[in-house]
C-alpha positions in Angstrom: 13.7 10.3 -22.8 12.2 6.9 -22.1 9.0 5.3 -22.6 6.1 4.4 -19.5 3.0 3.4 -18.9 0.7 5.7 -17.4 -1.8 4.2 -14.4 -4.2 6.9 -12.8 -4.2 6.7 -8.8 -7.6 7.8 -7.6 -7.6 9.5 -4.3 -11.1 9.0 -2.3 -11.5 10.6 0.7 -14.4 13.1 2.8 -13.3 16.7 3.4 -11.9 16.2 6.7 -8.9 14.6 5.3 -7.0 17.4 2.8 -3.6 16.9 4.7 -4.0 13.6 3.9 -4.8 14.3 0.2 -2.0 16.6 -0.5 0.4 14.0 1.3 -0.7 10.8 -1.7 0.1 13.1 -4.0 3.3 14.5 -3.3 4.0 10.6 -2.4 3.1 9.6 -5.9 5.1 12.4 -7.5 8.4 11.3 -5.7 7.8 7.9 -6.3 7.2 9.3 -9.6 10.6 11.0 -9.7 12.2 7.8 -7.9 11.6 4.9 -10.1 9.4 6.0 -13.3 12.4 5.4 -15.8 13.5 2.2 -13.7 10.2 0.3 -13.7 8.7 2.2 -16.7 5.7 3.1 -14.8 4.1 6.8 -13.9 1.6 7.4 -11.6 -0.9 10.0 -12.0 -3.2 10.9 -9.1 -5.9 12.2 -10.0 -9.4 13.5 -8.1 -12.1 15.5 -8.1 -10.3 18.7 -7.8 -7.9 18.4 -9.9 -9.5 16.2 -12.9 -13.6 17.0 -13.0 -15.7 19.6 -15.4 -18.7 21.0 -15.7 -21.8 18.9 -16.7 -25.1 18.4 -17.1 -27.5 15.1 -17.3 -26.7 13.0 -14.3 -26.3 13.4 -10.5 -23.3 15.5 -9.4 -21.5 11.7 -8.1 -22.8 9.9 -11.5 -21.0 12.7 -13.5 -17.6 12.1 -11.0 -17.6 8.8 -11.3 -17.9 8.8 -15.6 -15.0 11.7 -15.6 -12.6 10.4 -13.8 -13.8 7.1 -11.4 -14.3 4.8 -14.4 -10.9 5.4 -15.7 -8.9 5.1 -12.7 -6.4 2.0 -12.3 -5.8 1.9 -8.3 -7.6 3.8 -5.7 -6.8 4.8 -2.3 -9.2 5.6 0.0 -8.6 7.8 3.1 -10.9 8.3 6.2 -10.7 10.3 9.8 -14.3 11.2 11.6 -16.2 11.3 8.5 -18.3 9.0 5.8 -19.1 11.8 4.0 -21.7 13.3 1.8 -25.3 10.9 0.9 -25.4 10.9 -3.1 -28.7 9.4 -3.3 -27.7 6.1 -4.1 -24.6 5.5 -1.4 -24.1 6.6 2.2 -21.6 8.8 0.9 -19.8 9.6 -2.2 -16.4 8.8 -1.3 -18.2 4.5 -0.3 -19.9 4.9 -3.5 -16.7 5.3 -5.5 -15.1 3.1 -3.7 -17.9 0.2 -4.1 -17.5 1.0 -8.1 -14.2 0.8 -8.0 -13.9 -2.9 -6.2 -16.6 -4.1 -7.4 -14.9 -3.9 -11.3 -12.0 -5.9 -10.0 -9.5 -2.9 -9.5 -7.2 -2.8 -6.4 -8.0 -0.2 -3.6 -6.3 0.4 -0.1 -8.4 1.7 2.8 -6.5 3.8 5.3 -8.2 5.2 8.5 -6.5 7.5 10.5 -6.5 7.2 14.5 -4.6 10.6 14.9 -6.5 12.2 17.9 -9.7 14.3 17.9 -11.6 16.0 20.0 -14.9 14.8 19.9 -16.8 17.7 20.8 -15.7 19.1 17.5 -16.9 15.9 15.6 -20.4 15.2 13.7 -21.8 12.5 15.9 -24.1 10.9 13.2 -21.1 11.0 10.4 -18.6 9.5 13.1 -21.0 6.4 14.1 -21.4 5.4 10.2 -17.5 5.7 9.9 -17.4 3.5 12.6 -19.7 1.0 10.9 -17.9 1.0 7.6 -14.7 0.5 9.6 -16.0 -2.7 11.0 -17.4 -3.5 8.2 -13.7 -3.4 6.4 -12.1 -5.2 9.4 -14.8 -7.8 9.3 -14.0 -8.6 5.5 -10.2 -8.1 5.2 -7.4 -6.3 6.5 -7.3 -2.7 6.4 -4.2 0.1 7.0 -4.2 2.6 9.8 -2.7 5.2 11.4 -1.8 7.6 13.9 1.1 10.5 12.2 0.8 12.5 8.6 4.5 10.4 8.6 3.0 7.5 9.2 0.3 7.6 6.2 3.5 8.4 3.8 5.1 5.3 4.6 2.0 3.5 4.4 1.1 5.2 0.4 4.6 4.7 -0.5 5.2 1.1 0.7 1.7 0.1 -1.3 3.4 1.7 -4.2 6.7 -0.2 -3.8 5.0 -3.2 -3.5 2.6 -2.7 -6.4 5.4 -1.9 -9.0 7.1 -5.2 -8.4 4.2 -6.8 -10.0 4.6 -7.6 -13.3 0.8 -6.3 -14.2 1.1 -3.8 -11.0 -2.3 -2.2 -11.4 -4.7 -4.8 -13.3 -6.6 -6.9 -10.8 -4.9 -8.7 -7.4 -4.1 -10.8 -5.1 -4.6 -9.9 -1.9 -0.8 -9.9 -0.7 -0.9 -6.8 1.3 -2.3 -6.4 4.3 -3.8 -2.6 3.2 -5.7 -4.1 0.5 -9.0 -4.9 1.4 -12.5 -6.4 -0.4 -15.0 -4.9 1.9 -17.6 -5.0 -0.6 -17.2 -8.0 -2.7 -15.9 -8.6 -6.1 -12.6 -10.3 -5.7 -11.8 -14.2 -4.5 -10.4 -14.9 -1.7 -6.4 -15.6 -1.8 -3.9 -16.8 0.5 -0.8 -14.7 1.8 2.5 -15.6 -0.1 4.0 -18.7 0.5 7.6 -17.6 1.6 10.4 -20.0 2.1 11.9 -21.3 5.3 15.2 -19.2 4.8 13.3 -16.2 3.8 10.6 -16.6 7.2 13.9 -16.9 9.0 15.5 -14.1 7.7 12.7 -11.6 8.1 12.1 -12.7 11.5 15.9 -11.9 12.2 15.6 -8.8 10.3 12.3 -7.4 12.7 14.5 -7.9 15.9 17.4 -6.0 14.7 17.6 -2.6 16.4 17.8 -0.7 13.0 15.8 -3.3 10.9 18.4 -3.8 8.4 19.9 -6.6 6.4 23.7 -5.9 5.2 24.9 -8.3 2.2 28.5 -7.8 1.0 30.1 -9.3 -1.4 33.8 -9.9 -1.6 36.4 -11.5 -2.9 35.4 -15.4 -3.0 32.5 -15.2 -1.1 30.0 -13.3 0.1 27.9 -12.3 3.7 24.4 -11.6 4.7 24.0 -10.3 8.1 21.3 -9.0 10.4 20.4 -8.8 14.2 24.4 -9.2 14.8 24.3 -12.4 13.3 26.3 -14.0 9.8 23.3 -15.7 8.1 25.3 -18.2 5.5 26.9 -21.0 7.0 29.7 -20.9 4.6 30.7 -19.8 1.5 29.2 -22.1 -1.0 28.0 -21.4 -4.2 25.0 -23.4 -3.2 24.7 -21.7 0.1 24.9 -17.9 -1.4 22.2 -18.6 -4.1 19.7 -20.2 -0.9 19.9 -16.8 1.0 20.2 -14.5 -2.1 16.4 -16.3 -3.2 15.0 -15.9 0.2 16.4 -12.1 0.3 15.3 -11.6 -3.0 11.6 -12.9 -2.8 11.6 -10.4 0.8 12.0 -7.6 -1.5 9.7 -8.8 -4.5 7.0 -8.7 -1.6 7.6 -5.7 -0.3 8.6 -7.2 3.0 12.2 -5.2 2.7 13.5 -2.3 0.5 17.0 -1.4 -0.6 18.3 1.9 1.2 20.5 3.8 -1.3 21.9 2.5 -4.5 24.5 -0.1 -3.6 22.8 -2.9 -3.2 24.3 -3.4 0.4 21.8 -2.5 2.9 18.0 -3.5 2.9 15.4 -2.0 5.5 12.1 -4.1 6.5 8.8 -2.0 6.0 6.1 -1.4 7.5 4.5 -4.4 6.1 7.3 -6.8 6.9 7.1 -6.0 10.5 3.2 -6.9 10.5 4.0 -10.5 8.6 7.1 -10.8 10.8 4.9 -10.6 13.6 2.2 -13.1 12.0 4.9 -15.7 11.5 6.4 -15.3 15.2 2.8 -15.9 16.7 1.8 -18.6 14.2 
């Protein structure tokens, strides 16, 4: 038995996008199973088909957005060929949930799919306003795509990774990740991270190693850090080992790499430490 806090994940999406639906969910319930009782966190998705009743005395949205919207600590919103249904007051129920979300200062991460379609089979009118909001959310921030069912995974549970390293993970943000956007307003504008020297040098190596990975070993009067085929620490100083332990450990407090298995021994980039790797190789 152990005590958590309990953070509602609200999943906003049109109807063309169930896969996708299904996916954040068994995400969050494996990430559940993962690291609830480390981090003392459990994440309960939650949506209109799961979480909404019957009820009377308000537009079918309004009633949505009282049951479940306005109690809802992240949201993730997911998009393919479709905006979505007009509600009377938004384009589409899925934008207005997401404008009511951002705009009380909650975090949100926009994903839009690029998996292939055939466009014959698409709404024409539904797929030209997608394309507007999507330029619209490239226009204010950066957004996450994608083109496999895999891909989207990784994507949901990197954001998840990265969110529980926080020490308030799901109140407010700073706009560290590059899937979190402000496409409507409502949050100031904040710089990326400010990593190190020794950690920009070691995530650089780490993105042009065939298998991503970082290996540290300790051993008896020392230790190693190695990556691309190369030994990081110059020597075996106390001074030296607490330098690169910093700039590994601040790569992982980002999200920029994650441990694989339980060691301690082997760290993988992500998804989003490829992208900043990339930023800082072309800057």
């Amino acid at each position: 038995m152990y005590t958590a806090n309990v953070y509602k994940v609200f999943l906003a999406s049109p109807s063309d996008v169930a896969k996708e639906r299904q996916i954040a969910r068994e995400v969050i319930q494996k990430w559940n199973d993962l690291h609830s009782e480390e981090t003392g966190i459990v994440l309960q998705a939650i949506g209109w088909e799961t979480h909404s009743y019957s009820a009377m005395g308000d537009r079918a949205q309004g009633v949505l957005n009282k049951q479940i919207l306005q109690d809802a600590d992240f949201l993730v919103g997911m998009f393919w060929t479709r905006i979505g249904t007009p509600t009377g007051d938004h384009e589409s129920g899925t934008l207005e949930e997401i404008r009511e979300h951002i705009n009380k200062g909650k975090p949100a991460m926009i994903c839009f799919s690029d998996q292939p379609v055939q466009m014959g089979s698409v709404d024409q009118e539904q797929y030209q306003k997608l394309m507007a909001f999507k330029d619209e959310c490239y226009q204010k921030g950066l957004v996450s795509s994608y083109e496999t069912l895999d891909a989207f995974s990784n994507i949901i549970n990197e954001a998840l990774v990265r969110r529980a390293n926080k020490q308030d993970p799901f109140v407010g943000f700073q706009r560290e990740e590059s899937i979190i956007i402000d496409p409507f307003g409502g949050y100031p504008e904040i710089s990326k991270p400010q990593l190190s020297a020794e950690a920009r040098e070691l995530l650089i190596e780490a993105s042009n190693d065939s298998h991503g990975d970082i290996m540290k070993v300790a051993y008896l009067g020392g230790s190693s850090i190695q990556t691309n085929g190369k030994q990081i620490l110059q020597n075996d100083s106390a001074r030296e080992i607490a330098r690169w332990d910093a700039a590994l450990n601040s790569l992982i407090n980002e999200g920029y790499v994650e441990p694989v298995g339980h060691k301690g021994q082997v760290f993988r980039i992500t998804h989003a430490g490829y992208e900043y790797a990339d930023i800082l190789k072309n800057a």
